[in-house]
C-alpha positions as a Python dict, from the first residue, in 0.01 Angstrom:
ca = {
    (1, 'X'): (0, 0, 0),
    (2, 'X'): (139, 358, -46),
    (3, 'X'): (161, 666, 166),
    (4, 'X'): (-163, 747, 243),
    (5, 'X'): (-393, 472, 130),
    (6, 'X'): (-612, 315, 325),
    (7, 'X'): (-709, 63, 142),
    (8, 'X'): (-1060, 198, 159),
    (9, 'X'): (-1243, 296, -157),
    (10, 'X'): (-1240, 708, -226),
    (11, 'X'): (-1510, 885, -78),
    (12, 'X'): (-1558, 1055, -380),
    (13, 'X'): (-1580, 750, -618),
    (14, 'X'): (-1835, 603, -387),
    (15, 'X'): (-2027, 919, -401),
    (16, 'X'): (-2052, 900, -759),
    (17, 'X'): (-2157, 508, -757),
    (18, 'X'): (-2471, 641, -570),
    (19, 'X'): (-2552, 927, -760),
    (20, 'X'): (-2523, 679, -1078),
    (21, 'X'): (-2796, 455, -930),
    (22, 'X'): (-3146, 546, -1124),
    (23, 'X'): (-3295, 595, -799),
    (24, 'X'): (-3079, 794, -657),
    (25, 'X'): (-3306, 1094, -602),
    (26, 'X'): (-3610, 929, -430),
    (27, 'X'): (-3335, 764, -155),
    (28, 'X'): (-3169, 1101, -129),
    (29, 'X'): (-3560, 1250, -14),
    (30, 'X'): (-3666, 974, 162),
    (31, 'X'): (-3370, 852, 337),
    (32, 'X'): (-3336, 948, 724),
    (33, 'X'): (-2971, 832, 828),
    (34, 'X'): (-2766, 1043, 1046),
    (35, 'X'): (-2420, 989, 934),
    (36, 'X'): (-2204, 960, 1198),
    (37, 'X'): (-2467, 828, 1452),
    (38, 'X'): (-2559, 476, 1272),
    (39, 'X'): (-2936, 577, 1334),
    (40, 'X'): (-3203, 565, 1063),
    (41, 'X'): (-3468, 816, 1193),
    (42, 'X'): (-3717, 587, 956),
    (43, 'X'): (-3736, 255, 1182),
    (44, 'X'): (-3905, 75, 861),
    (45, 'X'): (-3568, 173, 637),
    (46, 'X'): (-3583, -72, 373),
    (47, 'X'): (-3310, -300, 276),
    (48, 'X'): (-3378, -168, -138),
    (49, 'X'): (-3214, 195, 35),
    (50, 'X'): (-2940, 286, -114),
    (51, 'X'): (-2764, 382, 189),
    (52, 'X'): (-2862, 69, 375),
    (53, 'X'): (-2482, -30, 370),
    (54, 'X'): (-2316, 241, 415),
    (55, 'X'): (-2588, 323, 790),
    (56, 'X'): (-2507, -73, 881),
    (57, 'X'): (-2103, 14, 800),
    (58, 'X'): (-2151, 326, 1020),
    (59, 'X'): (-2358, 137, 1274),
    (60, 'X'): (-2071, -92, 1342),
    (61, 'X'): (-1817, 171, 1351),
    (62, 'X'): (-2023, 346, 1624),
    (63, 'X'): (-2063, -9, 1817),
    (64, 'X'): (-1708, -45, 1791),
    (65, 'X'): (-1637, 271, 1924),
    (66, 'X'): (-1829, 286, 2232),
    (67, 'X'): (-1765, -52, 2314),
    (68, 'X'): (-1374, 88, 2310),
    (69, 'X'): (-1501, 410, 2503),
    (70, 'X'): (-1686, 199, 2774),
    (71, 'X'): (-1324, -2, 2802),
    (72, 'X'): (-1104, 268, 2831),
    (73, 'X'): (-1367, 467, 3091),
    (74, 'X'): (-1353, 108, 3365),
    (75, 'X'): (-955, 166, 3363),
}
């Protein structure tokens, strides 16, 4: 891997994947994820969303995170 890769896919290249997808614009109105919190404010978000990986990938991150915050608080 070089200097500064992170073996993660650009930001910007996933960003355009999504805007690609034909429905694109409905998911961008109807869609309630918070990024950054892993919460959908829609409790019924459908698994056709378009950002239904990228809210579970943030989910975890935020599991992952206070599970390491809860760890670090008991020492």
């Amino acid at each position: 891997m070089a200097a500064g890769e992170t073996g993660r896919p650009n930001l910007s290249t996933r960003a355009q994947d999504l805007a690609a997808e034909p429905e694109a614009v409905h998911w961008a109105q109807v869609c309630a994820w918070v990024p950054g919190t892993g919460h959908c404010r829609n409790r019924d978000c459908s698994d056709a969303c378009l950002f239904h990986e990228q809210r579970e990938a943030d989910q975890q991150r935020v599991r992952r995170w206070r599970r390491l915050r809860r760890v670090l608080s008991r020492r």
